[in-house]
C-alpha positions in Angstrom: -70.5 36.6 19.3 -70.3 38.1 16.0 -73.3 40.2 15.5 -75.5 39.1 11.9 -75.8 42.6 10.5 -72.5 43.4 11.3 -71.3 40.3 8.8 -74.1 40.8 6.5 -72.7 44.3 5.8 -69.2 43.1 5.6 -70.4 40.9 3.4 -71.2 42.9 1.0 -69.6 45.5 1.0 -66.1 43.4 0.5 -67.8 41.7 -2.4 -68.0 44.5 -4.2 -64.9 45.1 -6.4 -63.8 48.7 -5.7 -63.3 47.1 -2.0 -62.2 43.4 -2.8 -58.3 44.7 -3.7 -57.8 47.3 -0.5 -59.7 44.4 1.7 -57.1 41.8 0.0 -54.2 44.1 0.2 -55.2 44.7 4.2 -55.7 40.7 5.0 -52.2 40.3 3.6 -50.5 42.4 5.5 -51.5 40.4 8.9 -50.0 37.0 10.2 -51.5 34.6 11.7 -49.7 35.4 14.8 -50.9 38.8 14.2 -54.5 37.5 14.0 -54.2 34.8 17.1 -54.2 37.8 19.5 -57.0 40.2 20.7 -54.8 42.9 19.6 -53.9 41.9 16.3 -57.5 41.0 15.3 -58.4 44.5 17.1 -55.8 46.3 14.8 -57.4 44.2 11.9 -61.2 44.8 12.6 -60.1 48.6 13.0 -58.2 48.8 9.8 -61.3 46.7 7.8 -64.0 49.4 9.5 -62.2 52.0 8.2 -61.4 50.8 4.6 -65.0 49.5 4.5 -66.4 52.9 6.0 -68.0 50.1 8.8 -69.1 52.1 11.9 -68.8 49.6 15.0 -70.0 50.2 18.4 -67.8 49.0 21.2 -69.5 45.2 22.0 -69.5 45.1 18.2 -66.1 45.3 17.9 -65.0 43.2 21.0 -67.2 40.4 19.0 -65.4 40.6 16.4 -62.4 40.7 17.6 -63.2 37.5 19.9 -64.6 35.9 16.5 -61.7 36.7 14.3 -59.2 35.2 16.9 -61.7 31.9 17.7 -61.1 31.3 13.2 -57.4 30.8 13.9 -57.2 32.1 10.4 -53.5 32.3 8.8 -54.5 34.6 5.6 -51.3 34.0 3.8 -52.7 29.7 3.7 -54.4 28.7 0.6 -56.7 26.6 2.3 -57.6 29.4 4.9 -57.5 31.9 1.9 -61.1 29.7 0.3 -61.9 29.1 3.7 -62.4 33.8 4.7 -63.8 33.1 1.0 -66.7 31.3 2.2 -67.3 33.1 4.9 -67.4 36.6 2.6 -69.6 34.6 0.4 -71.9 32.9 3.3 -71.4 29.9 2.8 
C-alpha cells in the first residue's frame, strides 16, 4: 500500500517546474519491463527519492515499489504518459 503523504509529497514536489524536466528525463529512461519488476521499480523509486530530495523509510519504499509494479505503467505510451499525469495531478 502506497502511503498518502508519501504521494501527496510527490505530488508536489514533481509539479513544481524546476523538478518536472529531471523527473521527466528519469521516467524516460525506464521500460516498462524495467518497471514490471520489484527491482526495476526499486531502482526507480530510488532514483525519484533522490532527485526529489524524498527521504523514505524502508516499508515506505517496499510500498511503493509494490504500487509502482501493480500500475503496469509503460512510460514511453502516450496513453500511460496522461495516465502518471493524473496520478501527479490527483486525479
Amino acid at each position: 500500500m502506497l502511503d498518502p503523504n508519501l504521494l501527496h509529497t510527490f505530488r508536489s514536489r514533481i509539479r513544481n517546474p524546476i523538478h518536472w524536466r529531471n523527473t521527466h528525463r528519469i521516467l524516460h529512461s525506464y521500460s516498462r519491463r524495467d518497471l514490471a519488476t520489484p527491482h526495476g521499480a526499486g531502482a526507480l523509486v530510488d532514483q525519484m527519492c533522490g532527485a526529489l530530495n524524498v527521504p523514505l523509510t524502508p516499508g515506505q519504499r517496499a510500498g511503493a515499489v509494490n504500487w509502482l509494479v501493480a500500475q503496469r505503467i509503460d512510460p514511453h505510451h502516450p496513453l500511460h504518459q496522461m495516465r502518471m499525469w493524473r496520478i501527479v495531478r490527483g486525479m
